[in-house]
C-alpha positions as a Markdown table, in Angstrom:
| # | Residue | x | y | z |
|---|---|---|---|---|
| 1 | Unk | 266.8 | 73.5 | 167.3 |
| 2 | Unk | 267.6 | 69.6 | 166.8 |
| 3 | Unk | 264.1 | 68.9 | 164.9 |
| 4 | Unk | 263.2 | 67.5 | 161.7 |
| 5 | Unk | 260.3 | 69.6 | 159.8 |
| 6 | Unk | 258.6 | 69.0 | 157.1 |
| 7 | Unk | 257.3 | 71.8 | 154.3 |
| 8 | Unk | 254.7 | 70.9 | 152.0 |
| 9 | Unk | 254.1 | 73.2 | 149.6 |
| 10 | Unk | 253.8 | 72.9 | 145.3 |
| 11 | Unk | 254.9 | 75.1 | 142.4 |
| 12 | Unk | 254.1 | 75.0 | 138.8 |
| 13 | Unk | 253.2 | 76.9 | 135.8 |
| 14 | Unk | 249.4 | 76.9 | 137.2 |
| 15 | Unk | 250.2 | 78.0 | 140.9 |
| 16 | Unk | 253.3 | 79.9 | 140.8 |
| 17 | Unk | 256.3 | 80.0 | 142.8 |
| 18 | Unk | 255.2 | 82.6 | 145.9 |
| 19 | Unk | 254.2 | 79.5 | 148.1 |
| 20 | Unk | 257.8 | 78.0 | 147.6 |
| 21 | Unk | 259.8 | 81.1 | 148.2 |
| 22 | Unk | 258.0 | 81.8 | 151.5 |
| 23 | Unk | 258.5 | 78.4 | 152.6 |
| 24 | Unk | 262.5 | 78.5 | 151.3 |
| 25 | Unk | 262.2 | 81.4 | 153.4 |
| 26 | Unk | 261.9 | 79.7 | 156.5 |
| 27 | Unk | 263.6 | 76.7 | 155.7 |
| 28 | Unk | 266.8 | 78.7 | 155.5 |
| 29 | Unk | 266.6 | 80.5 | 159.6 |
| 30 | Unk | 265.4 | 76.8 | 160.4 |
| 31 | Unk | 268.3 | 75.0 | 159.0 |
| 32 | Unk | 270.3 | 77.7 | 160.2 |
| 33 | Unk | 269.3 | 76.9 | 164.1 |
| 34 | Unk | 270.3 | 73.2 | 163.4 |
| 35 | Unk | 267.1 | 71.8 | 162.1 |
| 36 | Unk | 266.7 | 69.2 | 159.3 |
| 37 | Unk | 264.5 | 70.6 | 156.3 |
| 38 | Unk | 262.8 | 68.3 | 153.8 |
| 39 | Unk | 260.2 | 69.5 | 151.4 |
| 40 | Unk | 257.1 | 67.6 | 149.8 |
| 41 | Unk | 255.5 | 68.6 | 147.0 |
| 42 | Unk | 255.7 | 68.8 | 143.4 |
| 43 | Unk | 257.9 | 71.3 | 141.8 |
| 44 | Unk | 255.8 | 71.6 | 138.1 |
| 45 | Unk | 259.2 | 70.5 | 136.3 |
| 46 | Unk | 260.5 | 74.7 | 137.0 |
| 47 | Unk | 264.6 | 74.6 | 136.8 |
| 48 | Unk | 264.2 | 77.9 | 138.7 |
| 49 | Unk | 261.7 | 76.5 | 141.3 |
| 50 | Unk | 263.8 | 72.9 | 141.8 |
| 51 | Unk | 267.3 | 75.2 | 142.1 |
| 52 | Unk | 265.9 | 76.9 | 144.7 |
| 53 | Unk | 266.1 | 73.8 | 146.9 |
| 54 | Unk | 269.1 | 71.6 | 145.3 |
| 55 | Unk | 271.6 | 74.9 | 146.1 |
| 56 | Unk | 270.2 | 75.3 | 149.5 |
| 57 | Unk | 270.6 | 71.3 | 150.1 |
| 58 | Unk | 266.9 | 71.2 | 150.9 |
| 59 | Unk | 266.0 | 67.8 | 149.8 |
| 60 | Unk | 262.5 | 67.2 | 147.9 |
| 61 | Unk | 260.5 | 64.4 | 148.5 |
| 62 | Unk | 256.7 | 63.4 | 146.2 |
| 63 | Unk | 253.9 | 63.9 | 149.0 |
| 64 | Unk | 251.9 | 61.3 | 149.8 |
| 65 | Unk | 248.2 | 62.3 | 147.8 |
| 66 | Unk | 245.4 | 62.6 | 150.6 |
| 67 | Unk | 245.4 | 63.3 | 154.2 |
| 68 | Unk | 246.1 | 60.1 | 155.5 |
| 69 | Unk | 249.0 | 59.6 | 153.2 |
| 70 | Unk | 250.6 | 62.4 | 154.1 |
| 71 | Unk | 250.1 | 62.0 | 157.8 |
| 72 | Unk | 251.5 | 58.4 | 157.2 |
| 73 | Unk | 254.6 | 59.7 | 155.2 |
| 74 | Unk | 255.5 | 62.2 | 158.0 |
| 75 | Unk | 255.3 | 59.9 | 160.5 |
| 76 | Unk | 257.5 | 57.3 | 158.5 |
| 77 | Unk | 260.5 | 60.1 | 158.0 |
| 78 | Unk | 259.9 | 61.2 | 161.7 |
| 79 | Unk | 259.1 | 64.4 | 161.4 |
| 80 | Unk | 258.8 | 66.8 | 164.6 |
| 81 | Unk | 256.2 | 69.1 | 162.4 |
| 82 | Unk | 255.0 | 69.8 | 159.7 |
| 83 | Unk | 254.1 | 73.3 | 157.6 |
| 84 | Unk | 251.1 | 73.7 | 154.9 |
| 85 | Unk | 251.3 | 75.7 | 152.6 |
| 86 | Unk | 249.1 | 74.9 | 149.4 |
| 87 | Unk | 245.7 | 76.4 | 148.6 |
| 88 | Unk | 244.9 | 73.2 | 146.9 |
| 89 | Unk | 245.2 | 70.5 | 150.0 |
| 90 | Unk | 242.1 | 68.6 | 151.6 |
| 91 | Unk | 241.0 | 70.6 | 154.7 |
| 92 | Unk | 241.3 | 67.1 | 156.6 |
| 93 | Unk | 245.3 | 67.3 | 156.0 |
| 94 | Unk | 245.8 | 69.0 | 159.0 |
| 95 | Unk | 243.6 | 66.9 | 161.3 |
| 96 | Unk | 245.5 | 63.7 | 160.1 |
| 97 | Unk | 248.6 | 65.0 | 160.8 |
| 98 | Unk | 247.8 | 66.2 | 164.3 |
| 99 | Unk | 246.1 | 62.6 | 165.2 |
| 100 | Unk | 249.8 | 60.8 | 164.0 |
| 101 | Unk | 251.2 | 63.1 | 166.9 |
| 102 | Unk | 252.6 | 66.2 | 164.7 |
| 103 | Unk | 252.6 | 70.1 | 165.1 |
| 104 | Unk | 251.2 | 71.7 | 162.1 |
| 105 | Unk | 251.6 | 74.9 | 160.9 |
| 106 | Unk | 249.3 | 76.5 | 158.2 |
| 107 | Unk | 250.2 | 79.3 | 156.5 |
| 108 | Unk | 247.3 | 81.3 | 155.1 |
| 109 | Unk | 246.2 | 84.2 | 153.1 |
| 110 | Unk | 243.4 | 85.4 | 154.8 |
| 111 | Unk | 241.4 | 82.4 | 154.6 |
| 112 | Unk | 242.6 | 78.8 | 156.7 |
| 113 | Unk | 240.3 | 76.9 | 153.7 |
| 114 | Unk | 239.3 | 74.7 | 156.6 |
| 115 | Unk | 242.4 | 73.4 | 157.1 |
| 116 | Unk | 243.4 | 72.3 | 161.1 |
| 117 | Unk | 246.6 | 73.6 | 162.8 |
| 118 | Unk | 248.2 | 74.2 | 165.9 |
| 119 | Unk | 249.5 | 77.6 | 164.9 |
| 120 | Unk | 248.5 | 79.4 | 161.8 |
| 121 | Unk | 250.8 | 82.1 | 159.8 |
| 122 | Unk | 249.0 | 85.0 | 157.9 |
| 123 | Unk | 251.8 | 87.7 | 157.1 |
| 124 | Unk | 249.4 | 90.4 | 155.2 |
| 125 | Unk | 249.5 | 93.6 | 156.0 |
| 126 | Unk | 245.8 | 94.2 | 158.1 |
| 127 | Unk | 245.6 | 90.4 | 159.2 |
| 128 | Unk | 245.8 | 91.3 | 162.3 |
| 129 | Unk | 242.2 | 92.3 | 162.0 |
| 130 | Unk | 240.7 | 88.6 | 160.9 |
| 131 | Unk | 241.2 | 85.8 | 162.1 |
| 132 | Unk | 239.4 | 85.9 | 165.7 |
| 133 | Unk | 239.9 | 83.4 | 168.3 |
| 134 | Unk | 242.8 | 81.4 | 166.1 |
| 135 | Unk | 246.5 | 81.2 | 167.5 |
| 136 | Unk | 247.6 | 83.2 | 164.7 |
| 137 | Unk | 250.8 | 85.1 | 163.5 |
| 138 | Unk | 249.1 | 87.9 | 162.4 |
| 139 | Unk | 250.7 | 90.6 | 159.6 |
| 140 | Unk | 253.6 | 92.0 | 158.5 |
| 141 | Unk | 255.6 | 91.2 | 161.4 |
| 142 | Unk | 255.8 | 87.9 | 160.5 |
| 143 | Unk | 257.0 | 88.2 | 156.8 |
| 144 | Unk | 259.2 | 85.5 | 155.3 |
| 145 | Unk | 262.3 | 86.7 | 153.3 |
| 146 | Unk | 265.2 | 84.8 | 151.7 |
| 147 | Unk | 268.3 | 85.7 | 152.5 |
| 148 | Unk | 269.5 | 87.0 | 149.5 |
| 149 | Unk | 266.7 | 89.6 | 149.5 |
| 150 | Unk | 267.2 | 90.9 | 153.4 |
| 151 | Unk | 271.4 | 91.6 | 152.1 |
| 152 | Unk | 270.0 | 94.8 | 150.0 |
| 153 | Unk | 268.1 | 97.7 | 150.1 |
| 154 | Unk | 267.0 | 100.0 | 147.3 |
| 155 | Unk | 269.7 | 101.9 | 145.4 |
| 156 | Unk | 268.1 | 103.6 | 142.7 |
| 157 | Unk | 270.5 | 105.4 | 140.0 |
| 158 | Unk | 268.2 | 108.3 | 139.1 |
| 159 | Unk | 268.0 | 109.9 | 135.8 |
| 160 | Unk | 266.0 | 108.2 | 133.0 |
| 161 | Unk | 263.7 | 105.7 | 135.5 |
| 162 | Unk | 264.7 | 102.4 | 135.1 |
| 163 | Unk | 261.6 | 99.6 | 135.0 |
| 164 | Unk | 261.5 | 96.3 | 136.2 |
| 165 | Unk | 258.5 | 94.6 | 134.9 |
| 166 | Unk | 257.3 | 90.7 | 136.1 |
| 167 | Unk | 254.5 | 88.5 | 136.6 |
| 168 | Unk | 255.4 | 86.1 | 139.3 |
| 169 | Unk | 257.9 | 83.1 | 138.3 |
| 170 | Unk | 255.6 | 81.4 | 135.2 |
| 171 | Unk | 253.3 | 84.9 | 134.2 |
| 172 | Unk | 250.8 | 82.5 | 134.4 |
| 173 | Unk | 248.4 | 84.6 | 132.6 |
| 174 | Unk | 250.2 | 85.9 | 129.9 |
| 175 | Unk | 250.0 | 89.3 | 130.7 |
| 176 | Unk | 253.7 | 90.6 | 130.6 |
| 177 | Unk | 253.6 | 91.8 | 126.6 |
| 178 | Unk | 250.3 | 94.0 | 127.6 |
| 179 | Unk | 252.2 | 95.7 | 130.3 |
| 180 | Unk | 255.0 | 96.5 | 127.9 |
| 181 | Unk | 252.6 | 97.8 | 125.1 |
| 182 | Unk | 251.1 | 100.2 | 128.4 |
| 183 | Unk | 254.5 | 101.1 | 128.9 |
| 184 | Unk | 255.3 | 102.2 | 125.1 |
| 185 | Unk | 252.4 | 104.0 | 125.4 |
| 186 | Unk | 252.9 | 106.6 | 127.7 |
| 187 | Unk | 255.4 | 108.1 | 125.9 |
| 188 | Unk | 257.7 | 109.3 | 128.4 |
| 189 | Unk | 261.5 | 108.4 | 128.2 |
| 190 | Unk | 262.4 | 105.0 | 130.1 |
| 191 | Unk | 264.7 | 101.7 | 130.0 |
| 192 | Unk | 263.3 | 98.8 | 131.2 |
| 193 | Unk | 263.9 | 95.1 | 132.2 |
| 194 | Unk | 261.7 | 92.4 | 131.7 |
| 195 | Unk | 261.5 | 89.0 | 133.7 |
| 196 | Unk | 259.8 | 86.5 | 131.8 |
| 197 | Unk | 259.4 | 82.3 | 131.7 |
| 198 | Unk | 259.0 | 82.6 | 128.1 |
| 199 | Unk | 260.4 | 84.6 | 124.9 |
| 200 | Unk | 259.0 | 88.0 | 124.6 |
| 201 | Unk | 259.3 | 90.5 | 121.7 |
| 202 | Unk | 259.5 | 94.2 | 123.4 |
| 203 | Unk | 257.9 | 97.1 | 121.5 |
| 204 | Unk | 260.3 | 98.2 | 118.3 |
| 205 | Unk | 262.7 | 101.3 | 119.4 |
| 206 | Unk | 262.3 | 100.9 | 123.2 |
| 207 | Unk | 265.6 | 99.6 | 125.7 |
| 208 | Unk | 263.9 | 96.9 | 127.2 |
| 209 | Unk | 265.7 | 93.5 | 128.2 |
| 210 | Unk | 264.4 | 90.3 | 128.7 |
| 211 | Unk | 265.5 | 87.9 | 131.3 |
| 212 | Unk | 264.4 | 84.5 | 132.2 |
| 213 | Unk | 263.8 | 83.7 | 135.6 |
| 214 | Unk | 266.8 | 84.4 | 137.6 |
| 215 | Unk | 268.3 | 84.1 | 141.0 |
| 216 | Unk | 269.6 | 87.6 | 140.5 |
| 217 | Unk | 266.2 | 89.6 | 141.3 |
| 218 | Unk | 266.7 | 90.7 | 144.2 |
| 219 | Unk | 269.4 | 92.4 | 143.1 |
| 220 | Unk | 267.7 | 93.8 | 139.8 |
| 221 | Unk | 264.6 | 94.6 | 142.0 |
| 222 | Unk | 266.9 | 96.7 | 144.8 |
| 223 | Unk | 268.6 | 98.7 | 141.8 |
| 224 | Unk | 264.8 | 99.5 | 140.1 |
| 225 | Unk | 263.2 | 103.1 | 140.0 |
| 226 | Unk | 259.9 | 101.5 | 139.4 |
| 227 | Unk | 258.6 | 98.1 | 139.6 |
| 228 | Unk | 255.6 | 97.0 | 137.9 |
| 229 | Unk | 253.9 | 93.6 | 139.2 |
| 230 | Unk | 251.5 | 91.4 | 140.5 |
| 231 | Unk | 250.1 | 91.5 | 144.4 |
| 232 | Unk | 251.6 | 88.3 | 145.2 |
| 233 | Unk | 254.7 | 87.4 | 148.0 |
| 234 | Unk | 257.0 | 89.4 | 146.0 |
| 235 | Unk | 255.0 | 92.5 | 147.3 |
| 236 | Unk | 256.9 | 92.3 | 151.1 |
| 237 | Unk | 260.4 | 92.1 | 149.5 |
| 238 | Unk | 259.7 | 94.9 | 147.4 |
| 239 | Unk | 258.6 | 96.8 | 150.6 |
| 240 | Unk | 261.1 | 96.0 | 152.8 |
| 241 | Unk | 263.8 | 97.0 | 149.9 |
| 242 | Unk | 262.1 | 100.3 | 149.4 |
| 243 | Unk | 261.5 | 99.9 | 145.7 |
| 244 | Unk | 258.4 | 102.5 | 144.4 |
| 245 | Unk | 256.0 | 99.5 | 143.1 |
| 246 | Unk | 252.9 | 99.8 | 141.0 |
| 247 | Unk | 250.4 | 96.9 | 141.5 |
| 248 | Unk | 248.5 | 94.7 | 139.6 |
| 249 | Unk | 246.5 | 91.7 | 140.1 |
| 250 | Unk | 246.2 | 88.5 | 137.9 |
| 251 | Unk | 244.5 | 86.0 | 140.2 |
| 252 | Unk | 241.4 | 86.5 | 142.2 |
| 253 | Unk | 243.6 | 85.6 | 145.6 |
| 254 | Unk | 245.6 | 88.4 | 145.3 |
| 255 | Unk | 242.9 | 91.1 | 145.5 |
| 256 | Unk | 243.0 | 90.7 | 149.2 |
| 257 | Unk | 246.4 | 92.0 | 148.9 |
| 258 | Unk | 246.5 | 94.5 | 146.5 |
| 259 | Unk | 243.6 | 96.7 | 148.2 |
| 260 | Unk | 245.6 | 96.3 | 151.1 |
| 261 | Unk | 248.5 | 97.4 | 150.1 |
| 262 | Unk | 247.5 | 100.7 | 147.5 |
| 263 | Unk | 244.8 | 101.6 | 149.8 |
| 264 | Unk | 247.4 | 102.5 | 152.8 |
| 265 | Unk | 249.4 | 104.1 | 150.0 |
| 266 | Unk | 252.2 | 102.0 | 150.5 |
| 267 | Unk | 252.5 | 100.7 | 146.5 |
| 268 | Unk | 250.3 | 102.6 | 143.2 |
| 269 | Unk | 247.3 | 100.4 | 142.3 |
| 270 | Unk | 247.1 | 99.8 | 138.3 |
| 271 | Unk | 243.9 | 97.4 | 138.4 |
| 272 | Unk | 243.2 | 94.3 | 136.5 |
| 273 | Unk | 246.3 | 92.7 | 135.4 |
| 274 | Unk | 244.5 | 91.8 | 131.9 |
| 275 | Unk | 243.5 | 95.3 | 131.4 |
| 276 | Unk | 247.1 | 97.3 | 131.1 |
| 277 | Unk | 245.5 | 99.8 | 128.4 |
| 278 | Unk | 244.0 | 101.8 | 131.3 |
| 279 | Unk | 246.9 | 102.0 | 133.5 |
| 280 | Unk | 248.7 | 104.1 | 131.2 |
| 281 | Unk | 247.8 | 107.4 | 132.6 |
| 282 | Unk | 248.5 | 105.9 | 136.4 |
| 283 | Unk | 252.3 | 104.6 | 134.4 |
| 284 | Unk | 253.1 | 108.4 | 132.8 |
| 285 | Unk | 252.4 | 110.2 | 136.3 |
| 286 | Unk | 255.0 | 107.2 | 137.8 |
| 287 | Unk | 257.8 | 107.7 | 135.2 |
| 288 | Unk | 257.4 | 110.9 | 135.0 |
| 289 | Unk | 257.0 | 112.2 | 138.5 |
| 290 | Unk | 260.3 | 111.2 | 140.9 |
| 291 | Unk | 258.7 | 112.7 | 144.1 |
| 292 | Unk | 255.7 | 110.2 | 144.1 |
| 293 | Unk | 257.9 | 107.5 | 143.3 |
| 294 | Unk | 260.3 | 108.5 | 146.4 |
| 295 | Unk | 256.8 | 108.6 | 148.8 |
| 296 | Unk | 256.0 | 105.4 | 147.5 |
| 297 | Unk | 259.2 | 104.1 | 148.7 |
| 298 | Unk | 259.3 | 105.5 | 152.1 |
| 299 | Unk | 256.1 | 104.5 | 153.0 |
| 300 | Unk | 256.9 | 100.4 | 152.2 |
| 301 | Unk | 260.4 | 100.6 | 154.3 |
| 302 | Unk | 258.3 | 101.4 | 157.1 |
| 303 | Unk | 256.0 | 98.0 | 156.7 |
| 304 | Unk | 258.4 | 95.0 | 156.8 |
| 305 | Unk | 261.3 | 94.9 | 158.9 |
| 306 | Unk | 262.4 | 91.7 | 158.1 |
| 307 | Unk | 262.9 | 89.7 | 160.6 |
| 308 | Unk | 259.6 | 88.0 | 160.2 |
| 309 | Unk | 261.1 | 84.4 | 159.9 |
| 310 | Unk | 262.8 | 84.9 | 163.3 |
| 311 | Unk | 259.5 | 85.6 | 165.0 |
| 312 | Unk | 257.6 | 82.2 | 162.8 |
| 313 | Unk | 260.9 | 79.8 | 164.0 |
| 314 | Unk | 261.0 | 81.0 | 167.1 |
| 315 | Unk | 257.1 | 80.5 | 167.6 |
| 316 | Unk | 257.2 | 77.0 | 165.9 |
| 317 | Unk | 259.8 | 76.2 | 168.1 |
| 318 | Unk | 257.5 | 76.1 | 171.1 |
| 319 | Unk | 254.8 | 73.9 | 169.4 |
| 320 | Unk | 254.5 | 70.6 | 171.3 |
């Protein structure tokens, strides 16, 4: 593949990192088949979100603001196609960039927002089921991993269950310190790890560690007996590692998500991220019972196979 592709996407202490690490994602099987990545966007001043690219040698360009200046910006660095990945962009981005000539791909979560595209990428579990009459990518199939998540699987080490505990890359919400307090409260035996964008002061008496954001979670995710987090795009690595995950949600776009994926049985569904207090009878079955963990865990391997980003270069490949 001798193209050059554009990603625009955003990060940022309102809007997270799970649009970024998607579209590194896909970046990295592009720019291994020979293609030129370049990303647009805005990075929210996150060392974590801007590392991403800089060790990857993904360059990262300011977009254009509005539909037309973005259509005019790709055309001016020659891009082959373009992929959308923002909630926040006009619905009339696409359309421009289609009338200067380029391929667009959108990728969605479960609703295209209006926005035009040649091929559209949905990789939650059930999409299969919405989207009629769109040229779609439909569901878990077409998951986008990183590389340094698809190199591990889950390797639990048994005894006391060990908890890793996160929020996305910024916890936007503020709703790590509740989830420890839940924790604390069920009062069964546990060591825990917390990942965090800002200090946080664990419960006295309790082996809990807090870590900033760090390029070593898949790693610390792979070696968890229990993670506790948000319904966001960390939800398909933590499936295809095989990690037992209990699910929360902190944003209104991840509901779609969570029931999809505690309904099938596939992760444990805690409820609203900003009430942790009455998860904590959901939390002492979870430490306390290994079995359920373990069926959690066999159930997600099943879901995501990861070669999802094969499948999404492969199909943007043939869009002319």
């Amino acid at each position: 593949m001798s193209r050059r592709v554009g990603v625009r996407c955003d990060a940022g202490p309102g809007v997270g990192v799970g649009h970024l690490v998607r579209c590194v994602a896909l970046a990295e099987e592009l720019a291994a088949r020979g293609a030129e990545v370049v990303f647009l966007g805005d990075l929210g001043g996150l060392p974590w979100a801007a590392a991403q690219l800089e060790r990857r040698g993904l360059p990262l360009l300011p977009a254009k603001p509005g539909a037309e200046g973005l259509g005019s910006q790709a055309a001016c660095l020659g891009l082959d196609a373009v992929v959308l990945d923002s909630y926040d962009l006009a619905p009339e981005t696409g359309m421009a960039l289609r009338r200067a000539g380029i391929p667009v791909l959108a990728i969605i979560d479960g609703d295209t927002r209006g926005q035009s595209a040649d091929l559209y990428l949905d990789q939650n579990l059930g999409a299969e089921d919405r989207h009629a009459g769109l040229p779609v990518l439909a569901g878990t199939r077409y998951v986008l991993l990183r590389d340094e998540v698809r190199r591990h699987r889950s390797v639990p080490a048994g005894g006391i269950p060990h908890v890793l505990c996160f929020f996305g890359g910024t916890d936007a919400t503020g709703v790590t310190m509740g989830w420890l307090d839940a924790l604390a409260a069920t009062g069964v035996p546990f060591s825990a790890t917390v990942i965090a964008p800002e200090p946080v002061v664990p419960p006295p008496g309790l082996p809990i560690s807090v870590l900033p954001p760090t390029d070593e979670l898949p790693r610390l995710m792979a070696q968890a007996d229990l993670v506790i987090t948000a319904a966001g795009t960390t939800v398909w690595e933590l499936l295809y590692l095989g990690v037992p995950t209990a699910l929360t949600w902190v944003r209104d776009n991840q509901l779609l998500g969570y029931h999809a994926v505690t309904k099938r049985g596939l992760a444990a569904g805690l409820g609203a991220g900003n009430d942790p207090s009455s998860a904590v009878p959901a939390l002492r079955e979870l430490l306390a019972e290994p079995a359920r963990r373990a069926r959690y865990a066999r159930r997600g391997r099943r879901v995501v196979d990861g070669l999802g980003r094969e499948r999404v270069a492969d199909a943007l490949a043939r869009i002319r």
